[in-house]
N, C-alpha and C positions, 0 to 999 in steps of 0.2 A: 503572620507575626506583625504587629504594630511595629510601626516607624515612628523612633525617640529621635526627637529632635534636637541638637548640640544642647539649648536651652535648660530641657528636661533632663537632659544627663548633667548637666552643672547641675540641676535644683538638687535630685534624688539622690546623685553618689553614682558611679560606676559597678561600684559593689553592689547595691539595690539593684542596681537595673539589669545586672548578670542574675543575679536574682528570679527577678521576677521573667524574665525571660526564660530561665532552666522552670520556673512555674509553669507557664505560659505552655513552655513544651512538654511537659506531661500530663499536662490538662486535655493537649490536641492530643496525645497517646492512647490516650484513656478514653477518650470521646471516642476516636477510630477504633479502640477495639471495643466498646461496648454496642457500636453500631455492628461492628462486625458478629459480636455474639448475638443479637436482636436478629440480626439478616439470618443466623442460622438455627437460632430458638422457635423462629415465627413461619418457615420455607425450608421447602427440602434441596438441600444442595446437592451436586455430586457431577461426574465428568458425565459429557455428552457421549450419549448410545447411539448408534445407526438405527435405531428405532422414534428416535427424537426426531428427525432431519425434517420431515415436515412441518411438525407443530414450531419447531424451533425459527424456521424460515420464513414460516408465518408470523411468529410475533415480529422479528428481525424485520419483514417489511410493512407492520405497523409504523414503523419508526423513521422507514422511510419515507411512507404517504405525509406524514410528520409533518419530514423535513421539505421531499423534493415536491410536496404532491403526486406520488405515484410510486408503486414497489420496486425496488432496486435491487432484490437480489434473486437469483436466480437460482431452484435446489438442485441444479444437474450439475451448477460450476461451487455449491456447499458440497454437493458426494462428490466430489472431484478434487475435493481438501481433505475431505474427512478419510479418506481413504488414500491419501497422500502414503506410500509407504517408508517414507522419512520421519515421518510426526506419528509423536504416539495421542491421538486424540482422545482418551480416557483422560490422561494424566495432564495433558495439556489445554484443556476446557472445563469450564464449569457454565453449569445451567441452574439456575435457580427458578423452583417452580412453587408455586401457591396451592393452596388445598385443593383444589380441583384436580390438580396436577397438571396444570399448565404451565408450559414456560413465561416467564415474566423479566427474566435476564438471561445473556449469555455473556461470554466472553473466550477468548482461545490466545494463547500464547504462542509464537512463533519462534521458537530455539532449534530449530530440525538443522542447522548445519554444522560442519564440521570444528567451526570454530565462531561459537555464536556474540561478535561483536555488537550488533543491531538487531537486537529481538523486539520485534514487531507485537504491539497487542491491537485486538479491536471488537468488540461489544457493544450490546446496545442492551438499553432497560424497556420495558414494555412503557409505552407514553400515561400507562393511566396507573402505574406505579413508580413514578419520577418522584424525588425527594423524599424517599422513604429508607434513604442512604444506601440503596442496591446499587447505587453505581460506585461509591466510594467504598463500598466493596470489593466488587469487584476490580476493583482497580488495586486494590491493597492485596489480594489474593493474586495477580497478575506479575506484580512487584516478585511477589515471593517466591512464583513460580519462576520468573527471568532470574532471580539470584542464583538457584540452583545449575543454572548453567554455567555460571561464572570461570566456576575451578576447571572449564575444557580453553580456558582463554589463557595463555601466556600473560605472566602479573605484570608486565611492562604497560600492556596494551589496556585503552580504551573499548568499556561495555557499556552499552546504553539503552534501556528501554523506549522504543517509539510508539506514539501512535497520532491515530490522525483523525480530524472532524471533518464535517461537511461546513462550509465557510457560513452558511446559514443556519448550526446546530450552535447557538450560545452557548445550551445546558452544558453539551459534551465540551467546548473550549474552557466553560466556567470551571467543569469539575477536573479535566487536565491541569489550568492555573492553581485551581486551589490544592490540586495534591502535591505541586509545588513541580511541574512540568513546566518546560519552556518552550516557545515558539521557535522554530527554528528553519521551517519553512512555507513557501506560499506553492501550490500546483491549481495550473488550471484548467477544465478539461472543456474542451475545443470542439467546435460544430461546424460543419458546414449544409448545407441544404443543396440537395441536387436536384434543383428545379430550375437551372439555367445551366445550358452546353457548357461542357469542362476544356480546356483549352489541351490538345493532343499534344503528349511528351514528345520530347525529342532530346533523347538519351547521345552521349558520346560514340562518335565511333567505334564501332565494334561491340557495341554494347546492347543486349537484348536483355529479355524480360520472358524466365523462363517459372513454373509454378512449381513447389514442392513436388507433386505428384510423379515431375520428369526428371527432376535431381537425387531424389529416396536418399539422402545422405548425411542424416540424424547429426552427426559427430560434425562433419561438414557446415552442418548450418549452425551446429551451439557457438563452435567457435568464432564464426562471421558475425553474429549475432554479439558473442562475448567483448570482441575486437571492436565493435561499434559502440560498445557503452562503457568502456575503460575509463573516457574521460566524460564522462555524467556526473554531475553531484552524487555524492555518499554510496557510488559502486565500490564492493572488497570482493578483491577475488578469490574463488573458490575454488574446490579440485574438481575438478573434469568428471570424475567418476559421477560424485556427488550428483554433481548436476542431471549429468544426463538420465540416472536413474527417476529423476522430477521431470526431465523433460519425456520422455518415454511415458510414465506413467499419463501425465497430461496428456499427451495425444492418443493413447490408447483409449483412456477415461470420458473422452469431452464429445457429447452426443454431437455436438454444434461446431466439431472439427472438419474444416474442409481444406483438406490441401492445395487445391487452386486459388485459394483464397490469401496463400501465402507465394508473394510475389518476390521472387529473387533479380537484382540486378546483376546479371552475370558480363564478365569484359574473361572471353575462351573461358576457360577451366575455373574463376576466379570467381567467388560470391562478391562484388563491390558493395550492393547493400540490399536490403532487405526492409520489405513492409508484411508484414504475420497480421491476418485481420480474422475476426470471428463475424458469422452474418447476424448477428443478436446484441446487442446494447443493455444489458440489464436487461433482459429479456423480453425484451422489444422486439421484432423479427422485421422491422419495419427499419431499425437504422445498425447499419453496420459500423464494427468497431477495429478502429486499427490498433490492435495490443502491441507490437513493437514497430517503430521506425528506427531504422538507424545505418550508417556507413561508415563504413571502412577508409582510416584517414588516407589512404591513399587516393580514394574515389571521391573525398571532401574538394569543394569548393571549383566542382564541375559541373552544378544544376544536377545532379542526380538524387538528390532528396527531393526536390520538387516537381522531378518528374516522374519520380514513385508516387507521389501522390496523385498527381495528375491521374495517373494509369491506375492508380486505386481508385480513386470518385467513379474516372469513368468506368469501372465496372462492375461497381455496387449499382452507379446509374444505370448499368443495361439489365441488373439484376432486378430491378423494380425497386430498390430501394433509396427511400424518401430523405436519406440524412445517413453520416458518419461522422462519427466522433475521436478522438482520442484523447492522452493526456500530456500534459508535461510540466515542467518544474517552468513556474513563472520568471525563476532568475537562472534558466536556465546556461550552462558554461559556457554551452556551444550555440547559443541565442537560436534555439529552436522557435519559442516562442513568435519569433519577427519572418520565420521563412512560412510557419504554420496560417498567419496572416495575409504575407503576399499569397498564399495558395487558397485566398479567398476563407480560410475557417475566424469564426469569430468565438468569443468566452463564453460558452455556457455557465458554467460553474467554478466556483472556488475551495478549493482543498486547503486546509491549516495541518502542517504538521509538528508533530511537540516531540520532546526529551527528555529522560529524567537522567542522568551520572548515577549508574549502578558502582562502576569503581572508575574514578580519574587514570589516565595513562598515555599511550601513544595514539594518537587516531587514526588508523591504517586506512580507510574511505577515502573518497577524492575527494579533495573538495576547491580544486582548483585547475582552471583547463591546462592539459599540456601533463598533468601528473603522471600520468601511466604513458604517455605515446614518446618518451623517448626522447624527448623536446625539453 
């Protein structure tokens, strides 16, 4: 929408300018839905089949040789969503294909919880069909699929569509701004290189380092796990059931699942904290990833996150592997960011993530430390 400057509102009238503005906005109505008839005159649309999953992963990491130079996604941890038994992927995906019948977009909408306040979207367009409006397509088809979830949200509360770029994809940031998306935050995902000696933890008294495999206590860990990220930016809590039935299925699903590789800091009976690492990077096998870090506020501000990692490096390093990475919110509540540093990791890369206001309301997410722990 053009910016009327005080000026131009004295010259034209106020009345004109509410005008040409109610113009303005049906002109971009019209424009978005005849791109959207074009995208479905010209391509065959329709939800993603477990028959798709290769071709689809392939175009998907067109887009990241793209961006990152190199493919970034992985089809064991795509069938490992697609087969999420929370999400209905027919209904919750679209794939747009070209007369070959090759995929050329995708996109997938993320509503699977019990009370969907933050529905997640994320797609990408094949690189040598960009600006042919498939993405502000898909984006508008995204929109519409997040609405439908609305009426499972109590009408007090805040619903918001998200999603996220890679900090060096402009296209995807351009086309979030212009669907009228806001910035709302910075993540950035972290490296270290294991080619110099890792300095040996040294955990608190009474405190060891025991590996999923010798705990087996699924329920045990969601909660240790859930207890460490209460006070994270934009965490809502969920029901227990929910969860665990996502967490189950994940580790039944994930070929790349290694229980030893989930590292518990236990003080007796007590999970203090926790580092969950996968040995694959984007399917890399060379640099292992640590999917969660986190403790328990009683175990905060004991060196016990930094000597999880310690004990991580070092045994990715005896694993042969070259690098681990993870991720975290660059403003992050609980200044992850500054201990992830002293533990020697540096910025790989930069995440953007955006919002749209499906309906205004209450914002039940944290978004300030100390909100959930009691404090």
């Amino acid at each position: 929408m053009a910016i009327y400057e005080k000026e131009e509102v004295n010259r034209i009238g106020s009345a004109e300018l509410d005008q040409r503005i109610k113009a303005k906005k049906v002109t971009e109505m019209l424009t978005a839905e005849a791109v959207a008839v074009g995208v479905e005159q010209r391509y065959l649309v329709r939800g993603a089949q477990m028959q798709d999953i290769e071709a689809v992963a392939e175009m998907l990491n067109l887009g990241g040789i793209k961006v990152k130079g190199h493919p970034d996604i992985d089809v064991d941890e795509m069938r490992i969503e697609w087969t999420n038994p929370t999400w209905n992927r027919e209904s919750s995906t679209r794939v747009v294909f070209n007369a070959s019948g090759d995929p050329i977009g995708y996109v997938e909408v993320w509503d699977n919880t019990e009370m969907p306040t933050n529905i997640w979207t994320w797609g990408r367009v094949h690189p040598e069909y960009e600006g042919e409006g498939i993405g502000g397509y898909l984006m508008k088809w995204a929109e519409q699929r997040a609405r439908q979830a609305i009426h499972r949200v109590p009408k007090e509360i805040r619903v918001a569509l998200k999603a996220g770029a890679d900090g060096e994809n402009k296209e995807a940031q351009r086309l979030f701004e212009g669907y009228g998306m806001t910035q709302i935050r910075r993540f950035w995902k972290m490296r270290i290189e294991l080619d110099k000696p890792v300095p040996e933890p040294q955990f608190p008294d009474g405190m060891v380092i025991r590996t999923y495999d010798e705990v087996d206590d699924l329920r045990k860990l969601y909660r240790a796990v859930n207890d460490g990220f209460k006070d994270h930016w934009g965490y809502v809590e969920r029901p227990e059931e929910e969860q665990m039935v996502q967490w189950r299925h994940f580790l039944d699903s994930d070929p790349h699942y290694d229980p030893t590789l989930f590292f518990l800091a236990m003080d007796g009976d007590e999970i203090g904290g926790i580092s969950l690492c996968r040995p694959v990077d984007e399917g890399d096998p060379t640099v292992g990833h640590c999917d969660q870090l986190a403790i328990r506020p009683p175990w905060r501000r004991k060196r016990v996150a930094l000597n999880l990692l310690y004990h991580t490096f070092r045994e990715f390093q005896r694993r042969g592997h070259k690098a681990v990475t993870l991720g975290v919110d660059a403003t992050s509540l609980t200044g992850a960011e500054v201990l992830y540093q002293k533990a020697g990791m540096h910025r790989e890369r930069e995440g953007v993530s955006y919002e749209l206001i499906l309906r205004p309301g209450k914002d039940i997410s944290t978004q300030e430390a100390g909100q959930h722990d009691g404090s």
